[in-house]
RODO-2510 file (C-alpha; in nm, 4 decimals, decimal comma):
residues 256
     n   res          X          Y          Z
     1     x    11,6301    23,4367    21,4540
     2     x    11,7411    23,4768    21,0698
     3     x    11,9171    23,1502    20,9701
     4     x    12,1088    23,3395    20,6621
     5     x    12,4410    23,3011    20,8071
     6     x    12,4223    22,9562    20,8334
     7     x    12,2901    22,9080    20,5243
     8     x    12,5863    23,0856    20,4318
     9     x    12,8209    22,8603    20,5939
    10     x    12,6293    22,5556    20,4425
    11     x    12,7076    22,6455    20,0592
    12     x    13,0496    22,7785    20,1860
    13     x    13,0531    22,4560    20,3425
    14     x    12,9928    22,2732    20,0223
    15     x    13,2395    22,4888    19,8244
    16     x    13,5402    22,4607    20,0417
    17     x    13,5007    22,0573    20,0595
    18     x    13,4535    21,9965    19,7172
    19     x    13,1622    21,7348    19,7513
    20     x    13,1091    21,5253    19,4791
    21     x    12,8028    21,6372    19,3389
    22     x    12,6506    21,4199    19,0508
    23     x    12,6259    21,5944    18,7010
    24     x    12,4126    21,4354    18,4261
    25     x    12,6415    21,2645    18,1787
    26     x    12,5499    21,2991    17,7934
    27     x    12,5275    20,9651    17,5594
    28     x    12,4326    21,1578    17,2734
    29     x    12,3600    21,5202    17,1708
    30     x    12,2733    21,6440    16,8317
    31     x    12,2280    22,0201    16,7604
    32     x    12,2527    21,9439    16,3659
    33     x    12,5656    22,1643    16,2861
    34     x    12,7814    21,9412    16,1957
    35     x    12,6215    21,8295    15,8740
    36     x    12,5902    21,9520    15,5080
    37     x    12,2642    22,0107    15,3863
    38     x    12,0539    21,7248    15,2465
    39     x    12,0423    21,3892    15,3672
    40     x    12,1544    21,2905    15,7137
    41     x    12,2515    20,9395    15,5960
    42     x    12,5996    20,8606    15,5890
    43     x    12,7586    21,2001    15,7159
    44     x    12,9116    21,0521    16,0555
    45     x    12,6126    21,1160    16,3191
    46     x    12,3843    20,8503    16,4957
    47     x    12,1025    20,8590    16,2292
    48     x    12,0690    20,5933    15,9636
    49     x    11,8048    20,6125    15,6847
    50     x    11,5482    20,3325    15,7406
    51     x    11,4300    20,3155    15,3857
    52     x    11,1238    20,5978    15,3646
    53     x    11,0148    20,7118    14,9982
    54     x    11,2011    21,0917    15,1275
    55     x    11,5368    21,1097    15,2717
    56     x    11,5691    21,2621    15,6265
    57     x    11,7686    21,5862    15,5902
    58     x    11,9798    21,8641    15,7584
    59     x    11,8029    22,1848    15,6659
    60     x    11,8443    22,5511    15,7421
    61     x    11,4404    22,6334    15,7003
    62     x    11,3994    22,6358    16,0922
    63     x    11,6257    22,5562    16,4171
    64     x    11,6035    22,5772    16,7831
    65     x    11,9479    22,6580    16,8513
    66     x    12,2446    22,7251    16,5556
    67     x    12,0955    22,7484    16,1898
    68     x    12,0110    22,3779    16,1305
    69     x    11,7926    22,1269    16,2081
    70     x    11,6470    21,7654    16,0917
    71     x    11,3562    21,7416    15,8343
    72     x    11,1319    21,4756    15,7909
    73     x    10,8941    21,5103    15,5587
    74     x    10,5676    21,3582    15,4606
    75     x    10,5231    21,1754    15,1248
    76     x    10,2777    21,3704    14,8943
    77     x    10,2755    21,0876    14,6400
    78     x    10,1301    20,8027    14,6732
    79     x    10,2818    20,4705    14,5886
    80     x    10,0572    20,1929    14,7690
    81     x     9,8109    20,0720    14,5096
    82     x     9,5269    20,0379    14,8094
    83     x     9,5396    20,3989    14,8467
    84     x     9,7279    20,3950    15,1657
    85     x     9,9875    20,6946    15,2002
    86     x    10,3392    20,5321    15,2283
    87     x    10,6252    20,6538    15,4642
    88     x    10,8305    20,9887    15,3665
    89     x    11,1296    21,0495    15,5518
    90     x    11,1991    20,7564    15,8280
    91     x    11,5506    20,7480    16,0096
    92     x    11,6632    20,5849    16,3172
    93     x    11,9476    20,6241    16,6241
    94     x    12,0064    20,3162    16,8444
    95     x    12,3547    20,2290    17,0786
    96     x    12,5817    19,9524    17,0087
    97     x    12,4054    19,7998    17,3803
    98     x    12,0963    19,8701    17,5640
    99     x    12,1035    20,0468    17,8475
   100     x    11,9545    19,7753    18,1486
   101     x    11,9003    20,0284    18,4786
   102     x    11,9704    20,3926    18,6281
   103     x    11,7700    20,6972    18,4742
   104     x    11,7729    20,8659    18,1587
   105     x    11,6101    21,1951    17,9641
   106     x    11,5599    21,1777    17,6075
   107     x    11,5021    21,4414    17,4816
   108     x    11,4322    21,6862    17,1278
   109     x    11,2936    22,0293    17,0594
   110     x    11,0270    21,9621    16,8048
   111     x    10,8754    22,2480    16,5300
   112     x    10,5163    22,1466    16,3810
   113     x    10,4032    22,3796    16,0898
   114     x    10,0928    22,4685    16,0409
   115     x    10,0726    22,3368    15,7220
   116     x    10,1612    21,9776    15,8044
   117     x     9,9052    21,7647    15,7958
   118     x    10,0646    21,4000    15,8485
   119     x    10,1441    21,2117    16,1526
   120     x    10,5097    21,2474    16,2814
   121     x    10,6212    20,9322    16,4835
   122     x    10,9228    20,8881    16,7152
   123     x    10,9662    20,5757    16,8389
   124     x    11,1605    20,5187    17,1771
   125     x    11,2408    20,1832    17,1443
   126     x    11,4050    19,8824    17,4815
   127     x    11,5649    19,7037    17,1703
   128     x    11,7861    19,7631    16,8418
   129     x    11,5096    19,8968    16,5654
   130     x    11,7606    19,8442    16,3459
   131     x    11,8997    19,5952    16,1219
   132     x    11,9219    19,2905    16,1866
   133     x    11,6918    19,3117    16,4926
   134     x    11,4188    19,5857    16,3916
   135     x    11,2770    19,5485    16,7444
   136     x    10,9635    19,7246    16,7490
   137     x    10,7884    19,4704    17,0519
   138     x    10,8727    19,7260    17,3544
   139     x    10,8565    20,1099    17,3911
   140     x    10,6550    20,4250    17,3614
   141     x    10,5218    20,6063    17,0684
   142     x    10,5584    20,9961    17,1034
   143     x    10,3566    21,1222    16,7807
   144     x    10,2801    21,4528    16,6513
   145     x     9,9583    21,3948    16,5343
   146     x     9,8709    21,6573    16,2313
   147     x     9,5175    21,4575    16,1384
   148     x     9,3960    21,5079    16,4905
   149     x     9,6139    21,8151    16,6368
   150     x     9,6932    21,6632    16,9048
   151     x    10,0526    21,5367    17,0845
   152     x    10,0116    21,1769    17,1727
   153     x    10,1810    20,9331    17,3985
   154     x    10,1096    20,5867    17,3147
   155     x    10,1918    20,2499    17,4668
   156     x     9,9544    20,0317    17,7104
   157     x     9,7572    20,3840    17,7699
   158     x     9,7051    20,6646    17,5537
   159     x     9,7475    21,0282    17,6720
   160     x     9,6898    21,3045    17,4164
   161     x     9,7122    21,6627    17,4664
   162     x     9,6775    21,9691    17,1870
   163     x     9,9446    22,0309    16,9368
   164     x    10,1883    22,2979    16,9596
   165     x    10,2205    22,4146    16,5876
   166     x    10,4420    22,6727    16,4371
   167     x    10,6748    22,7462    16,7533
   168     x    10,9923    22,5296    16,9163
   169     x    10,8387    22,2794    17,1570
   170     x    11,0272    22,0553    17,4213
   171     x    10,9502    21,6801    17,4393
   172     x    11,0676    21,4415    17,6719
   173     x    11,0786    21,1340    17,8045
   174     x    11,2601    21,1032    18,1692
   175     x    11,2601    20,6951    18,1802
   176     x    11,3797    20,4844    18,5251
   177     x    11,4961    20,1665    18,4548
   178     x    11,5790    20,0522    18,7848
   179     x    11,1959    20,1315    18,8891
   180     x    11,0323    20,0557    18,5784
   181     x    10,8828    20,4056    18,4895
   182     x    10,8490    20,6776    18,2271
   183     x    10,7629    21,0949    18,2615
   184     x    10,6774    21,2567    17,9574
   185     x    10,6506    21,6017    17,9218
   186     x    10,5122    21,8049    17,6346
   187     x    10,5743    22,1880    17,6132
   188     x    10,7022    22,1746    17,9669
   189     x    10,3947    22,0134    18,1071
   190     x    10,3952    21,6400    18,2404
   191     x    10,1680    21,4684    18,0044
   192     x    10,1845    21,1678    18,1768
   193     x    10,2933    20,8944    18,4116
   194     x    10,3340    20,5527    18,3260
   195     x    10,5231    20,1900    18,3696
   196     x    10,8100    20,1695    18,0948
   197     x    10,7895    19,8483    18,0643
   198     x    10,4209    19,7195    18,1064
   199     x    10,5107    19,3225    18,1041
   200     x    10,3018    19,2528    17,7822
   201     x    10,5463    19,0051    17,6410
   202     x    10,9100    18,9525    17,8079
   203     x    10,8830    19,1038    18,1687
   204     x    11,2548    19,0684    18,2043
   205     x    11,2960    19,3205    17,9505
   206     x    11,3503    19,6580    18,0965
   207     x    11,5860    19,8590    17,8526
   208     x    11,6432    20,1605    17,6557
   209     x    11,8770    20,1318    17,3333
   210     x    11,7239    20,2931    17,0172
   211     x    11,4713    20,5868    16,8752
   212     x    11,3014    20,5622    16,5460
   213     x    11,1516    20,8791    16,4223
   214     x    10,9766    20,8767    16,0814
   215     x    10,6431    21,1251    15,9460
   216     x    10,3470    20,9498    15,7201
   217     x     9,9827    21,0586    15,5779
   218     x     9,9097    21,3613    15,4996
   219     x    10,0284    21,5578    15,1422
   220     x    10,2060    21,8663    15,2721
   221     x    10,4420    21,9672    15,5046
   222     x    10,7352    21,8356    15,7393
   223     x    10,8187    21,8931    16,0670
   224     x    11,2014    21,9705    16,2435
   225     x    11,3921    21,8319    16,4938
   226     x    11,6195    22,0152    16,6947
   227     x    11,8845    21,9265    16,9657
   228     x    11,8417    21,5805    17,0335
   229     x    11,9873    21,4513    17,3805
   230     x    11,9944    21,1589    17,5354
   231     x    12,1381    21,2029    17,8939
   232     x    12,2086    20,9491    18,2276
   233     x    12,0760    21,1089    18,5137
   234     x    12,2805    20,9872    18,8228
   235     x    12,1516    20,9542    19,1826
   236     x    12,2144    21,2943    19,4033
   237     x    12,4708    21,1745    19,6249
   238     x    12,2636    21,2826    19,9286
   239     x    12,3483    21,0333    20,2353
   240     x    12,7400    21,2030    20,2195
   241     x    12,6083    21,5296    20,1851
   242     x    12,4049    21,4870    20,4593
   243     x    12,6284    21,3530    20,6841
   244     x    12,8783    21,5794    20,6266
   245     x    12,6432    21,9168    20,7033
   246     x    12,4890    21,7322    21,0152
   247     x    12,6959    21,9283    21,2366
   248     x    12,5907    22,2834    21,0900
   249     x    12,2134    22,1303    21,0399
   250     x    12,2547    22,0801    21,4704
   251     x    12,4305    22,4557    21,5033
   252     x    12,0783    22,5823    21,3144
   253     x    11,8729    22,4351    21,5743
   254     x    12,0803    22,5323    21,8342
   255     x    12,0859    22,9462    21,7238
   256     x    11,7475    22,9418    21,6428
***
């Protein structure tokens, strides 16, 4: 027998009750708007400079979503007398606290030109990269590698896949705090698996509080950051849902 009808009276079910249903809450989202052109630094948003040889600006040249979007950029002179290309643009985000346990998504749209051919790094850091703390001991290192084409994670493992150039491409990292686990996904794709914290140094240490995102190498080219998020997923509040559609979940078996 067709069960439509009570599938019917399930989601009417739902409706009519008005069951708390968890929604994702957003810490931060950044679509780029709100700024003038040119540097970020200083304009009211999460991102502070972090001292590259380029600032890190708003810029119109591409977007995901609106007309703007961040630029970092690499550095096409170079100032380190042992030949070494120096930082361009280099900016960081980071909360007043860390976050110590449920899940989270962070997450960008990034754009890779063709014609870059640096390294963009975006650090996703358990600490405060910032000043006075510049903790750099714990996280994961989601690059856009331009000298190898390839999109890398990078913390106890490394997991690279090809790079996505000259089109909008979704990154993200879904992190668990409470279990101690990271999902990143590349284009849509999971790219891979892995512990968030892998116990190299401080065990106890299982936190989320800051991103650092900077590009180096290469001469030419930048690459563009669109509509940053970084979003608490709560738990689906299944037991009381459950309970509550026991009886119709029994009147299924029953008509069948």
């Amino acid at each position: 027998m067709k069960c439509f009808p009570v599938r019917a009276m399930i989601i009417a079910f739902v409706l009519a009750t008005g069951l708390n249903v968890a929604q994702a809450q957003t810490i931060v989202f950044d679509d780029f708007e709100a700024y003038a052109a040119g540097s970020i630094d200083g304009q009211g948003g999460p991102w502070v400079d972090f001292g590259g040889t380029l600032t890190t600006d708003v810029s119109a040249v591409q977007a995901s979503s609106g007309s703007q979007s961040m630029r970092l950029a690499v550095n096409p002179i170079d100032p380190n007398p042992a030949g070494i290309t120096g930082y361009g643009s280099d900016v960081w985000a980071g909360l007043d606290e860390p976050l110590t346990s449920g899940k989270y998504e962070l997450g960008f749209n990034l754009y890779v030109p063709s014609r870059f051919n640096g390294i963009n790094f975006n650090f996703i850091s358990e600490g405060f990269v910032g000043p006075p703390d510049f903790n750099f001991d714990y996280g994961a290192y989601l690059i856009a590698d331009g000298v190898a084409d390839v999109f890398k994670y990078q913390a106890d493992i490394e997991v690279t896949t090809p790079l996505v150039r000259d089109a909008w491409t979704p990154v993200l990292a879904s992190i668990d705090l409470d279990n101690n686990s990271v999902d990143v996904y590349y284009n849509g794709s999971l790219l891979t698996s892995n512990v968030w914290e892998p116990g190299d140094g401080d065990a106890t240490v299982v936190s989320l509080q800051s991103i650092n995102s900077w590009a180096q190498d290469g001469t030419t080219g930048a690459v563009f950051i669109d509509d940053f998020s970084l979003v608490a997923v709560p738990e689906p509040a299944t037991s009381v849902l459950g309970i509550c559609l026991l009886p119709l979940l029994g009147l299924m078996r029953r008509r069948k």
